[in-house]
N, C-alpha and C positions, 0 to 999 in steps of 0.2 A: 473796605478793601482788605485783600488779605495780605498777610507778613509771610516771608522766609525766617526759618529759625536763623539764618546768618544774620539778617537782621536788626538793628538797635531798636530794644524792648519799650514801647511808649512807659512813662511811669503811670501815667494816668488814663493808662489801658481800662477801659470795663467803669470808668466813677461817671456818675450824674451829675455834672455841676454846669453852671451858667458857662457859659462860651466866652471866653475871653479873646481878642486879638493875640496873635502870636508874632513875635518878632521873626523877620525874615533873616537870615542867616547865608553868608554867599557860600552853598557847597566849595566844597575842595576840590580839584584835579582830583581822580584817583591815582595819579603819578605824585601826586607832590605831598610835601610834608612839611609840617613847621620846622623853626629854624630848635625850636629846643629838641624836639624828634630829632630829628637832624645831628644836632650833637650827640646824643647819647646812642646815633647809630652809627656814626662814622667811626671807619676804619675795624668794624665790625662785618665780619662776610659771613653770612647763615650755609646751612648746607645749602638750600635752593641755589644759592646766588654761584656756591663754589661749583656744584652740579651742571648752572646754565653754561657758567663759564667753560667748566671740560668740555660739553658737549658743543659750543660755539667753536670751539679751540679742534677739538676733531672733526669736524664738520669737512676742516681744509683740508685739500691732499695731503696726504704724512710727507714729513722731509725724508727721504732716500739718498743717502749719499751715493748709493750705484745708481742711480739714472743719470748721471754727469761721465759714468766709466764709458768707456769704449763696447759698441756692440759683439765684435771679434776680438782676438788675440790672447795672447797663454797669459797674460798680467793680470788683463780682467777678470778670467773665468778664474785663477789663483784671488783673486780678490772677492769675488760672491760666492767663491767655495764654503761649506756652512762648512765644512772638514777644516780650512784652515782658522775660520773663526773661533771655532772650538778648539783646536790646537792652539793658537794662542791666547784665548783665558787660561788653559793649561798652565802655559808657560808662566804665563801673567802670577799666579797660584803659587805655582815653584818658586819664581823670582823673589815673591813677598817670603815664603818662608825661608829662602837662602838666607836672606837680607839678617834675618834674626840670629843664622848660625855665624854668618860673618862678625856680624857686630860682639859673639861669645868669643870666639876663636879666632879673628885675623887681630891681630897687634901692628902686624907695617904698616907703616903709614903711606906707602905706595904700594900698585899691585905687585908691582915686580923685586920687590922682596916679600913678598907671600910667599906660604907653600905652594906645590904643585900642584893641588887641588885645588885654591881659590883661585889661582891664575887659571885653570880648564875650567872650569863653574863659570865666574866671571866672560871668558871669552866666547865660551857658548851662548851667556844670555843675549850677549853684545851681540855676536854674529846673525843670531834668530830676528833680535826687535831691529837691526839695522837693514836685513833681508826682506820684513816685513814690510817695516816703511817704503822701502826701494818698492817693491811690489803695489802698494797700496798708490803711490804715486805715477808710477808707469799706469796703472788702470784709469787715471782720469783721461777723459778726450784734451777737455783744455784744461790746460795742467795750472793757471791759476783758479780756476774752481776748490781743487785742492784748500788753499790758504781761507774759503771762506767756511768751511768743515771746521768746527770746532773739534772734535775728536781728532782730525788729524794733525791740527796746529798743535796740542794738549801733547800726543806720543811723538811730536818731530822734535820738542822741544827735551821731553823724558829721554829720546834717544842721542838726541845732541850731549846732554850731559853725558851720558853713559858713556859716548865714545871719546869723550874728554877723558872721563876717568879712568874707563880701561884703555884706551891706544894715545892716545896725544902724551896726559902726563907720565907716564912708564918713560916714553920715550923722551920726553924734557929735561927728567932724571936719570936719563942712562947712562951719563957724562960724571953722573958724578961718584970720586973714587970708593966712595962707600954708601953702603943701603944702612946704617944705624941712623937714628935720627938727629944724633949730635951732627953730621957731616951736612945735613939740610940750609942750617943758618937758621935764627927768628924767623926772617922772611920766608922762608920755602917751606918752614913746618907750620906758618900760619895760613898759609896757601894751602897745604896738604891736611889741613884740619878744615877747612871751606870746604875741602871736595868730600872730604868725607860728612862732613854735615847735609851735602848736597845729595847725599844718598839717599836720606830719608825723602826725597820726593819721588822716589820711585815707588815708594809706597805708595802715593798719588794714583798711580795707573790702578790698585784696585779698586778704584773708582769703574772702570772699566764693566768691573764682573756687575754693578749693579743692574746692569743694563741686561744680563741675562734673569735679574730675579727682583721682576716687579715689586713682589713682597717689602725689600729691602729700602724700595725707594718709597714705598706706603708710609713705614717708619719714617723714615729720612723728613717727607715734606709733614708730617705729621709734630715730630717733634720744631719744625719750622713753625709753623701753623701756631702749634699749641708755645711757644716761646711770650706770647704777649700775658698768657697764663698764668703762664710758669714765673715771670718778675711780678706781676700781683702777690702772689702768695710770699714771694721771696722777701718783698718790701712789706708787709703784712710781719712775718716772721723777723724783718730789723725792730719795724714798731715794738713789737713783743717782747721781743729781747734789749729794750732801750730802757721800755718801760719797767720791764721787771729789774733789770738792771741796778737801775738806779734805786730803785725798792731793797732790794737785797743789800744793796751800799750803806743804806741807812740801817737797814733793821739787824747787819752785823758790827755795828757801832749801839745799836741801844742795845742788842743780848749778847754780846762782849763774844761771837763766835768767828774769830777772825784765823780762819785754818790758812789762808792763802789764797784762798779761792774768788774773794771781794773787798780784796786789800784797794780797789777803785774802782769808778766808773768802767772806764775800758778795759780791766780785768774783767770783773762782774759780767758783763756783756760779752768780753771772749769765754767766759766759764759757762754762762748759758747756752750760749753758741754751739760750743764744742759737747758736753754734757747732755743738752736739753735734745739738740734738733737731731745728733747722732747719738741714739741712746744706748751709753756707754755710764751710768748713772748711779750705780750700785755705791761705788766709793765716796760719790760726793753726797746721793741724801741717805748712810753712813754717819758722812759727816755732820750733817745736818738735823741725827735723833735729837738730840739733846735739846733744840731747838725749836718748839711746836709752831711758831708763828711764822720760822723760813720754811719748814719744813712743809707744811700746807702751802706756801706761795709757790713753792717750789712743784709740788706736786700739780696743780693748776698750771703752772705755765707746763711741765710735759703734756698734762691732758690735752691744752689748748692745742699745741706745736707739733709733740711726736705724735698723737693719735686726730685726732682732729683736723688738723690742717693738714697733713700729712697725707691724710687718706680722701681726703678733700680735693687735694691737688691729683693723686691718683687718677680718682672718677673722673677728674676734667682730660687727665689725657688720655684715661680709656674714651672717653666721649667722642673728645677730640682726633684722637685715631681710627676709630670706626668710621666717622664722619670723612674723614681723609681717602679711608680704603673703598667706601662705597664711590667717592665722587672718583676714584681712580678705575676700580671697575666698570661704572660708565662709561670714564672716559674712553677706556680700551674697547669697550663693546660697540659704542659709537663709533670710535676708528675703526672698526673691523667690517661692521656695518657698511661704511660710508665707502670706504676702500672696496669694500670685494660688491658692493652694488652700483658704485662706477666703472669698476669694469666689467659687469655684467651688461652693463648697457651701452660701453663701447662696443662691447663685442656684438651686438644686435645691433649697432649702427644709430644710437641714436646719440643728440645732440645732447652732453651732462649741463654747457651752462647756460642750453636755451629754457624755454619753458614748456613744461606736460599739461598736456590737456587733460578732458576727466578720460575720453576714447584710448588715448593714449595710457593715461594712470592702469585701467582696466586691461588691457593687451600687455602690460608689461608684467600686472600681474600672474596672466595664465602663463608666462613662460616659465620650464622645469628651473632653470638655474636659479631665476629669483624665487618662487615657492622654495628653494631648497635653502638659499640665505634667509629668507625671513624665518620659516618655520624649524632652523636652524638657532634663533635668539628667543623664540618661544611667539613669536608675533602671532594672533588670530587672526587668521586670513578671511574668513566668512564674515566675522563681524568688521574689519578694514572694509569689504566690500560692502557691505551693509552699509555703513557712513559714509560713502564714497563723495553721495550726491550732498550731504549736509557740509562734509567739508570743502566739496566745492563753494557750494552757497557759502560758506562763512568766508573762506579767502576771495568771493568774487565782492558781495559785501565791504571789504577791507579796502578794497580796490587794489591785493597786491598780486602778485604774478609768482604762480606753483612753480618755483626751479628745485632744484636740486636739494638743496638745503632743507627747505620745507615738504619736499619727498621723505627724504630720510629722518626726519622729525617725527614724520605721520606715521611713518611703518613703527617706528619705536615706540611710539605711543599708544598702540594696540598689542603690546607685549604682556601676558597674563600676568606675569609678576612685579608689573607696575603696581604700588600700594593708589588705593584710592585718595582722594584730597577734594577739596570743597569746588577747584574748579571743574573737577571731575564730576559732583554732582549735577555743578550747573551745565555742562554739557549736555548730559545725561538728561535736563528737565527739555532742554531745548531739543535734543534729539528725539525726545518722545512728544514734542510737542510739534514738531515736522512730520514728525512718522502718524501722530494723530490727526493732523491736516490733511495731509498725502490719504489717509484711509477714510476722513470723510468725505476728499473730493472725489476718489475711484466710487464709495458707497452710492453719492450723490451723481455723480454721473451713470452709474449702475441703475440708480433707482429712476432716473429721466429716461435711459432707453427702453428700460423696461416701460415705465408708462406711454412712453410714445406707442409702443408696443401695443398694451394696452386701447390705447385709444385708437388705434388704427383698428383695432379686431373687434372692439363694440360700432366701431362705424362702419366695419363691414359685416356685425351681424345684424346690426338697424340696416342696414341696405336689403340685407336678404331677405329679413322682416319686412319690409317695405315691399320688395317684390313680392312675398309672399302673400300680403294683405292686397298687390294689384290683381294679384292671379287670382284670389279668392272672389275679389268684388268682380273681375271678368268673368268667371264662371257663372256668379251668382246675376250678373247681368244677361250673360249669356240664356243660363235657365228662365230668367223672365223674358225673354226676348220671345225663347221656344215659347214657352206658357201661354205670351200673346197671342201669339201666331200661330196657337194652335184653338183658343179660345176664338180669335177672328174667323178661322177656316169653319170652328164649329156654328159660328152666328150667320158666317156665311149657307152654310152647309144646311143652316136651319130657316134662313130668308130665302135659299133655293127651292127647298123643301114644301114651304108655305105659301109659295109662291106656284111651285107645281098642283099644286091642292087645289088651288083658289079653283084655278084653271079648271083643274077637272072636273069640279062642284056645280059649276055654274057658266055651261057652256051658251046656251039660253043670253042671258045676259051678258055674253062677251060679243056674242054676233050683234043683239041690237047695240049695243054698245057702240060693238064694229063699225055697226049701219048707222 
């Protein structure tokens, strides 16, 4: 029998030896795993898995908080204005850099003893994100929809302080006879140091602008992602610094090199620490010429820490963030996919969460708008048709039912810039081994009608053969027939003949005869 190179290699491939019994072995699921597999994969997500996941994850309609707005009125269309969206990340922008010159330059501890400036700065921002909100809220149809929008709970909550701190408290202090902060009490400048601490959550909303720069949020889950990483190396790096630690502890008590820097244990450890993993090093191995046996330990633990592990940890989060950005560009392209090829086929009138047939799959291909989304993501449209019939077969095989889902899976699947993969070849052996079936059954039935052919055209030239060989022996009957019949009339012709003779020879003896 023959092997795929995927395969596991016999070891005693190709040797002559006596046949022994082999023990029977119960295969494995190919879903399942021992339980030691098992531990050393849990809680571990490969790109594949992070990959299926985006794309499972976009598959669904995207969440829109305007499909809850109102279809008419001046609130809504203010609210899917892309003009005011953009106008307030603006704002959003400003805000945060105000926030920095305030925090230089305001000293009151309320607004209204500020200058004139932070009090119009301040009432502007107020007036805009309390505007906004109002706006954004009058646009829902039913207005507890609202509260289940997390972005909108996020800024009602940021605007709620805001207008605590610019309009409520101004005015809860406006009673009293002076703005210096002795005139507050404990209580009211402990109060008034909460609201100011409470500022820095408006730095929060730049959260916000993420949402305009994909990029930002690639990092973002990226260094998520990579965090399980990153306490490896970090707890590797205590080891290190424990270990050497205490090394250094001893060996600046046996060569009497005691500068301050391993006067103990937990010195020793914060001096590597600080020293070793932030290499700032000059001064302490300095200190440590004089000394060849710290000074070598010393040097070996930077190799190990600042170059080594260090650069180590790098590669895992470069790894780690590619792997991030790809399964995020997926993801985007699948939603983009899946979104503008369901409305492509609402708008044709067909049903997104029944099931396509193959008639159907083919008709939805020739139309302009989907040729223009697929071959818009790079998808091959000739070779999609091509397999058409094989991926029916496999999903009818499956016993599962072509919706939607497994639509937009196929189209992406036939995109050029998909990297190949092993089950890529297996497909590939199966489809040419369909397409080699398919072309000996058309050969094979090519080759039957031809011979039917065939045999119909020697049976009709044995026919004519046949009639030809009747016509021949007719003739050739025919000419014996004459030949008789002409040799009879001559025998005749010549007993008439000899007969007339007789007669006239011997008339004498015909009369006695007579008589």
């Amino acid at each position: 029998e023959g092997f795929c190179q995927t395969d596991a290699m016999d070891p005693n491939f190709g040797k002559s030896k006596t046949m022994k019994p082999k023990r029977v072995e119960k295969k494995k699921e190919p879903g399942s795993m021992d339980k030691e597999s098992h531990s050393h994969l849990k809680g571990f997500a490969g790109a594949d898995k992070l990959k299926q996941k985006a794309r499972e994850a976009s598959m669904k309609p995207v969440y829109d908080v305007k499909d809850y707005y109102h279809q008419k009125g001046c609130a809504q269309a203010v609210a899917r204005s892309w003009i005011f969206e953009n106008a307030t990340l603006f704002v959003v922008f400003l805000n945060a850099i105000w926030i920095a010159i305030d925090s230089d330059n305001n000293k009151a501890p309320v607004l209204s003893a500020a200058e004139p400036i932070f009090i119009v700065a301040e009432n502007i921002f107020c007036t805009y994100f309390f505007f906004e909100i109002c706006f954004r809220f009058a646009a829902f149809e039913r207005k507890l929809n609202c509260f289940h929008d997390f972005w909108f709970d996020f800024d009602l909550f940021l605007v709620t302080m805001m207008v605590v701190e610019t309009w409520i408290v101004p005015l809860v202090f406006v009673g009293q006879s002076g703005q210096d902060q002795d005139s507050f009490g404990p209580d009211g400048l402990n109060i008034v140091r909460m609201i100011r601490l409470a500022k820095l959550l408006k730095l929060s909303r730049m959260v916000r602008i993420l949402r305009a720069f994909p990029e930002l949020v690639i990092i973002l889950k990226g260094i998520n992602y990579a965090g399980r990483s990153v306490l490896v190396f970090m707890s590797l790096w205590l080891i290190l610094v424990y270990v050497f630690g205490i090394a250094m502890r001893q060996l600046s008590d046996v060569e009497g090199h005691d500068e301050g820097y391993f006067t103990s244990v937990p010195k020793a450890m914060e001096t590597l620490l600080l020293y070793g993993v932030f290499p700032e090093t000059y001064a302490l191995m300095s200190a440590l010429g004089d000394s060849p046996v710290s000074f070598i330990a010393m040097l070996c633990f930077l190799a190990l820490v600042s170059i080594t592990i260090m650069y180590m940890l790098v590669g895992v989060l470069v790894e780690v963030v590619g792997v991030i950005a790809n399964v995020e560009k997926e993801a985007l392209t699948v939603s983009f996919v899946a979104t503008q090829l369901r409305e492509a086929l609402n708008t044709l009138g067909y049903n997104v969460d029944g099931v396509f047939t193959e008639f159907e799959f083919q008709k939805i291909m020739h139309e302009p708008s989907v040729l223009a989304i697929c071959t818009g993501v790079g998808v091959d449209v000739v070779v999609l048709m091509d397999m058409l019939t094989h991926i029916y077969s496999e999903v009818t095989k499956s016993g599962e039912s072509f919706r939607f889902s497994m639509f937009v899976d196929v189209v992406l699947s036939t995109r050029g810039s998909n990297p190949a993969t092993v089950k890529d070849c297996k497909e590939q052996i199966k489809v040419m081994k369909i397409l080699l079936a398919q072309t000996f059954t058309e050969h094979q039935k090519y080759l039957t009608v031809r011979f039917e052919d065939m045999k119909l055209e020697m049976k009709e030239i044995r026919e004519d053969i046949k009639e030809l060989q009747d016509d021949e022996l007719e003739e050739e009957g025919d000419a014996e027939n004459v030949a008789d019949d002409a040799e009879d009339a001559e025998n005749e012709a010549k007993d008439d003949k000899m007969s007339l003779g007789h007669e006239l020879s011997f008339p004498g003896e015909m009369e006695e005869s007579s008589d």
